[in-house]
N, C-alpha and C positions, 0 to 999 in steps of 0.2 A: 520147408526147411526142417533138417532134423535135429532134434536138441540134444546134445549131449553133457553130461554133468561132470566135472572133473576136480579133483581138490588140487588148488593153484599154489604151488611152492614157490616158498617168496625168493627173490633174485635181488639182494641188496649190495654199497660202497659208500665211504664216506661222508656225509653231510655236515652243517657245520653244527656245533654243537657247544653249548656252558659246562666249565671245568666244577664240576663235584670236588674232585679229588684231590690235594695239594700236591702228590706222585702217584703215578702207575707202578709199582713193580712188577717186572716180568723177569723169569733168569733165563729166557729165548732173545731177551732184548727188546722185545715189541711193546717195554713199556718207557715210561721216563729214568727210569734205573733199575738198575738189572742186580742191584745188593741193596737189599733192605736199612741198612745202617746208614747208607749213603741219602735215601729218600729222610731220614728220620734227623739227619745232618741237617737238611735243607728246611724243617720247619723255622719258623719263627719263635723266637719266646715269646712267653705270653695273650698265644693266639692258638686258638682249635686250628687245627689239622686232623685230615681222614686221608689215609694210605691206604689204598686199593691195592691187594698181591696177588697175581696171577697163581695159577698153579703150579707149583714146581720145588725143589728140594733148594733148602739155601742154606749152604755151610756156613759156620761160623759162628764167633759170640756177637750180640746187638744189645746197646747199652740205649735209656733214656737217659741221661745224666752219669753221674759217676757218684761215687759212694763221698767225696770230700765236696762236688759241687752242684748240687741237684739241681736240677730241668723248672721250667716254669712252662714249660711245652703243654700244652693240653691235647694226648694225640692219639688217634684211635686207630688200630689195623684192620682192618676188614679184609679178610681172605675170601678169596672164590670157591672153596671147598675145605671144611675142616681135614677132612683125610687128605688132600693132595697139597696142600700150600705147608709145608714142614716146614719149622726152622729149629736146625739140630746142632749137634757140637759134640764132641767126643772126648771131652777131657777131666779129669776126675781126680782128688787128693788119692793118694803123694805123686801123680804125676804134675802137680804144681803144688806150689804152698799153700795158698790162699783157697776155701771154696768159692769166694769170685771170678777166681780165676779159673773155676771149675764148674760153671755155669753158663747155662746159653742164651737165657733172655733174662736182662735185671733193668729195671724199673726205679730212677731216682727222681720220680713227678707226679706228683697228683693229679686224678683225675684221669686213669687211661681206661680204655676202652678198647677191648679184643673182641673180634667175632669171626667165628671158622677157620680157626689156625691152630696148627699143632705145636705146641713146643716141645721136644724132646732133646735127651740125653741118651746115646749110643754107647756112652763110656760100660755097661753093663757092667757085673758084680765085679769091681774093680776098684770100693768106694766112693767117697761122698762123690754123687756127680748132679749137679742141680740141671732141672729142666726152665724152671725158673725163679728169679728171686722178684718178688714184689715189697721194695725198699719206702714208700711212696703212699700216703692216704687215698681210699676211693680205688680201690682200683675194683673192674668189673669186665668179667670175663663171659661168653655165652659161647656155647657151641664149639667151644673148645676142646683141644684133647692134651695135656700137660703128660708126659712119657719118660718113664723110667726108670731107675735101681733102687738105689740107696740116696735118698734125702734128695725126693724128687721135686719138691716145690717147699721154698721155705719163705713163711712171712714174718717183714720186720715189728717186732713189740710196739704195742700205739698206734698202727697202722689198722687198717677196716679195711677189707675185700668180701666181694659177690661173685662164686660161682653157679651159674645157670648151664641147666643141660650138658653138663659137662663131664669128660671122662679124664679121671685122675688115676696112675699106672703108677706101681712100682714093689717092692718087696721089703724093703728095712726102713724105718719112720720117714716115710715119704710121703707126709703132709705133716711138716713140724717148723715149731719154732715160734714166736713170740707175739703174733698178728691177732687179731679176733677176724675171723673170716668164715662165712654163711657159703654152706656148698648146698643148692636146694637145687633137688630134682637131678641128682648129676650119679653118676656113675663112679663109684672107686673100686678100682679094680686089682685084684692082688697076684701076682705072679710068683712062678716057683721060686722054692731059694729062701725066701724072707720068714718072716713071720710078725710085723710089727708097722698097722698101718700110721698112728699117729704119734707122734712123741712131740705135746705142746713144753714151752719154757712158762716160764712166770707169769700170772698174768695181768695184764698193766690194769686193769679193775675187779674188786671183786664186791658181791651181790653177797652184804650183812645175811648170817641166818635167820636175824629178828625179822627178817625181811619175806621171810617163804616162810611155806607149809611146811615143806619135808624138814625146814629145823637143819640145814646144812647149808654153808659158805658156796657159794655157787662163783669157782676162778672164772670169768669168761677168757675164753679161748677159740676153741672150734667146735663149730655147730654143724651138724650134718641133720638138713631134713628131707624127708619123704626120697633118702635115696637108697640107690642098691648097692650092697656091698656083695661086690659077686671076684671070683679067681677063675684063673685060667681051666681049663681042662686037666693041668698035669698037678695041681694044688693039692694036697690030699685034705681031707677031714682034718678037723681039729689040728690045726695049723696054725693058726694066725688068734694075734693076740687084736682087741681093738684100739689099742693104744698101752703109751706108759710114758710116764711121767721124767722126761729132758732134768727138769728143777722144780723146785718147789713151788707150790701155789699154782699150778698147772692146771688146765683144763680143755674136759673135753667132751660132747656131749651129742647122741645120738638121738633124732625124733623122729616117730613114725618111718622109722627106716625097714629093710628087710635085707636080713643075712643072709649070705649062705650057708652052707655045712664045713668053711673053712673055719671059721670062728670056733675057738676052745669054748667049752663051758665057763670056763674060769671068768673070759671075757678080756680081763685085764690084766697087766704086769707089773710087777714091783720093781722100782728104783733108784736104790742106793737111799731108802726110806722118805722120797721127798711125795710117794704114796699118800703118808699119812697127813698131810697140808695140804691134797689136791682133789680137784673137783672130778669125778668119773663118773659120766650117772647115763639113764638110758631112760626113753619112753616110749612105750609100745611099739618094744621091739618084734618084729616077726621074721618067719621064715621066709623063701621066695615065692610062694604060694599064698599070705598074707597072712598065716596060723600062728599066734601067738606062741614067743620061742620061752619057753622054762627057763628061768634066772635064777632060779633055786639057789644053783653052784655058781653065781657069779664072786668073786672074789668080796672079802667082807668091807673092805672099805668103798667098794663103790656102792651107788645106787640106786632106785629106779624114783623117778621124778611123779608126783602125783602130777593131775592136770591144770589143775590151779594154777604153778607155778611156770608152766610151760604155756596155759594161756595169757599171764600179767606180768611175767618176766622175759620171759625167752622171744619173744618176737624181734623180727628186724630192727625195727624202730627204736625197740625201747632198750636192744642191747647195744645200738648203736651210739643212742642220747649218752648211755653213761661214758662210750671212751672218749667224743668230742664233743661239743656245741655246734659245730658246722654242722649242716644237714647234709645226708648221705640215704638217698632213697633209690635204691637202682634196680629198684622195680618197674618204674618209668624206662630208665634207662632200656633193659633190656626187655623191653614190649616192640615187636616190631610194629614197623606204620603197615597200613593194609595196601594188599595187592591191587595195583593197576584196575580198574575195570575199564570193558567197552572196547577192549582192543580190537581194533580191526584193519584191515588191509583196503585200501584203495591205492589203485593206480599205481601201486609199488611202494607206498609208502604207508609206513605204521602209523593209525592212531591211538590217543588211548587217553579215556577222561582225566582232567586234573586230580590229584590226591590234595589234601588241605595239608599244610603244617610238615611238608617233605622236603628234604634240600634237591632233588632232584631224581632222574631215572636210571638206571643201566638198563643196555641192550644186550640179550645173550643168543648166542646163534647153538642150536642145539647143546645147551647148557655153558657152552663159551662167551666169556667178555666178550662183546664189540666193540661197545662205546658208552659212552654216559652223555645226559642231556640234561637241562633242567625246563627245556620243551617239553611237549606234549605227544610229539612225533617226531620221525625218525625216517630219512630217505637214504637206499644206500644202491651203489649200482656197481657193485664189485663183480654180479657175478656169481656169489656165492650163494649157495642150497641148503635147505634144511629149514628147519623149526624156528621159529624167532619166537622169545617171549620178551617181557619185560618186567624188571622190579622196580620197588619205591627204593629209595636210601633216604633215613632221615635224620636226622639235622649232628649226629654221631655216626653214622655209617650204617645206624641198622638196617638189615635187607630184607624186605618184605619178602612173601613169595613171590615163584613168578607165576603170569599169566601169560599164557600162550596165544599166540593170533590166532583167533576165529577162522576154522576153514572159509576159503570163500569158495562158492559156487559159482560158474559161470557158464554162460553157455556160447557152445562155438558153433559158429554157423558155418566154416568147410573143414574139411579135416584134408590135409594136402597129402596125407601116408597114414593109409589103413593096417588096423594092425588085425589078425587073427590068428587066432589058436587052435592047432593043430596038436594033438598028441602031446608030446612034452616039447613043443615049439613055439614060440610065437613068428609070425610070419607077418613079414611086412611088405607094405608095395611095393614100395623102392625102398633103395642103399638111404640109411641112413642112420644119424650117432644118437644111443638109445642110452636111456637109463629109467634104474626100476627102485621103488620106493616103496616102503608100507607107508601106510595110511598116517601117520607121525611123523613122517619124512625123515628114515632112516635108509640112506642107499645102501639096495644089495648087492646093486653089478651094474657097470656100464660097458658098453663096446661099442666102436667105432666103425660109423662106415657098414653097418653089418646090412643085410636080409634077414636074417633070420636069429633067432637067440633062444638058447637052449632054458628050458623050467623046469629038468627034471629034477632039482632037488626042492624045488619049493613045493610050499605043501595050499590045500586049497585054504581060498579066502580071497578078500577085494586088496587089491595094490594098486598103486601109480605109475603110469609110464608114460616116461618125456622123451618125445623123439624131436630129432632135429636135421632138417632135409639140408638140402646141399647149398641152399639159399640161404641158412642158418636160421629160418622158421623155426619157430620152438611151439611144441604142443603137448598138453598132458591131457590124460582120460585115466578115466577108474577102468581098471581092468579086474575082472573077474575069472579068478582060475579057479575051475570043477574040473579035477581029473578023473 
């Protein structure tokens, strides 16, 4: 008997499975609602909820609450890909009255929970047009991308927010207004047109000078650390201010960050004298390269933070204590639970070790949703080809990586249709329905019925070929193309 080694592409359909999710959103239909507002309708008060959103564009505005009767909803969206699951809206003062009315995600509940979702504002330089407003304590966003012009994400005063890895767009104070909110590790990004990334209001506590080193009133407001402040390509130099002061007692605060070359020297902006009452300071600030940037000419009322104050004051925790007594740590929050191990394939069905402390699994077919489970495996007999891995989701939605099924090996003891390679041909024994795969189970050509099938544009290396005789035998083998 001759042995032959082939990597087996899983062939899965539905099995049954425990609901993770409270709603699927899909705008294909393939989920439990096909509009996100409708899935967020359906929560309960008073009870967590996780809304799973397929990929896809969703027009409109989506409220948690309302601004006269706020939510008691505890609810988290978890999208399938930050860039592909958008939720936009295109409307902007004075094309309404209100900028409620001119924003596309607003938030009246504590305690929500985003991960890989875009919110954006298309209304572009056309005025105030929000991508979102976060009205609501706690709120924690990861892997997010927040999109837009002019007064692109604005938080409400007394309010506490956590951005993680996250990309925040826009051109004219488009991170403003009255929140104390931690952007760590995220991306703000400045686009042509503007010049003016923050503009904080008032701020609901401030940190005694008796209290620091540096001997100045420290407004909390917005804290930007270890991220990048980077602009588009068409940006020029010395363009962009790094904030300016909404009102009085404002603040706003830069640590271990890195600029780009849009940043004026100056640094910061004067306005309508509420400058001289507010907090503007920087700590080791650098370039994109990590080189300490010359502050020399930064404007005289702001300033640079000794470390002292930035280690015993400025931290999550401690800037958190002073706006509430609730505790608010979302660093926990956004830690994903760890990846699946042990994944493997038998008999056509997935397994994969328990994770401890997870609400359950999702199944992805070549990076697409299948299904969710809060099993350990997974049978499915649809039919369908390609890659399966699997993630944790835990106990908020977070999405581990995924892990991918363990090739399997097997060996076939007849082979009922030989295949060989001839020139830029493969040739087979007999007519039959052929498909060809790389090695990660990405098809590149199927044909029907054939003898023969042409490889002249493929280039050498090992792939997968699955034929299928007229009995519907199904067989794969590594095939090796040296041209």
């Amino acid at each position: 008997m001759k042995r032959f080694l082939f990597y087996f592409l899983l062939l899965i359909s539905v099995s049954s499975n425990s609901q993770i999710f409270r709603c699927i959103v899909a705008a294909d239909g393939t989920g439990t609602d096909s509009i996100i507002q409708s899935a967020i309708d359906k929560c309960p008060e008073n009870e967590k909820s996780i809304i799973f959103i397929k990929k896809g564009t969703y027009n409109g505005q989506t409220y948690i609450g309302a601004k006269a009767t706020p939510s008691s909803k505890i609810i988290s969206l978890i999208g399938e890909d930050p860039e592909q699951v958008i939720l936009t809206y295109d409307k902007s003062l004075p094309m309404v009255t209100k900028f409620e009315e001119a924003t596309t995600f607003q938030i009246y509940a504590n305690d929500f929970y985003a991960e890989n979702i875009t919110f954006a504002n298309s209304a572009g330089n056309t005025g105030q047009a929000l991508a979102l407003y976060t009205a609501g304590d706690r709120q924690t966003f990861k892997n997010c991308r927040i999109l837009g012009y002019q007064d692109t994400y604005r938080s409400k005063k007394g309010t506490r927010g956590y951005f993680k890895n996250c990309w925040i767009e826009g051109a004219v104070d488009f991170i403003y207004a009255g929140g104390v909110e931690f952007f760590d590790d995220c991306t703000i990004n400045c686009v042509n047109g503007g010049g003016y990334i923050t503009a904080p209001e008032d701020a609901y506590v401030t940190i005694p000078k008796a209290s620091t080193v540096c001997q100045k009133f420290l407004r909390v407001g917005f804290f930007f650390r270890n991220c990048d402040i980077t602009a588009n390509s068409d940006v020029p130099d010395n363009s962009y201010y790094l904030g300016r002061p909404w009102n009085s007692m404002a603040g706003t605060f830069y640590l271990n960050c890195k600029l780009g070359k849009h940043i004026k020297p100056a640094g910061w902006k004067d306005w309508s004298g509420n400058e001289t009452s507010s907090s503007f300071a920087e700590y080791n600030s650098t370039d994109m390269n990590g080189i300490p940037i010359d502050t020399t000419s930064r404007v005289s009322w702001s300033f640079q933070l000794p470390k002292a104050d930035v280690d015993s004051l400025l931290g999550l925790q401690a800037i958190y204590q002073r706006v509430s007594t609730e505790v608010y740590n979302p660093v926990p929050i956004c830690t994903a639970p760890s990846a699946p191990t042990s994944v493997t394939l038998n008999g056509g069905t997935i397994y994969w070790a328990s994770v401890d402390g997870v609400a359950g699994y999702i199944i992805l077919l070549d990076g697409q949703y299948v299904s969710e489970t809060s099993e350990t495996s997974y049978t499915d007999n649809s039919g369908q080809t390609g890659v399966y891995s699997v993630k944790c989701v835990g106990a908020l939605g977070q999405l581990s990586d995924a892990t991918s099924t363990s090739t399997a090996i097997e060996d076939i003891e007849t082979k009922r249709i030989k295949a060989f390679i001839k020139k830029d041909e493969i040739l087979l024994s007999e007519p039959a329905t052929v498909k060809l795969y790389t090695l990660n189970g990405v098809k590149l050509l199927t044909s029907e019925k054939c003898s023969s099938v042409s490889i002249k544009n493929l280039t050498n290396g090992v792939y997968v070929l699955q034929t299928q005789d007229t009995n519907n035998f199904i067989n794969s083998q590594k095939l090796i193309i040296e041209k």
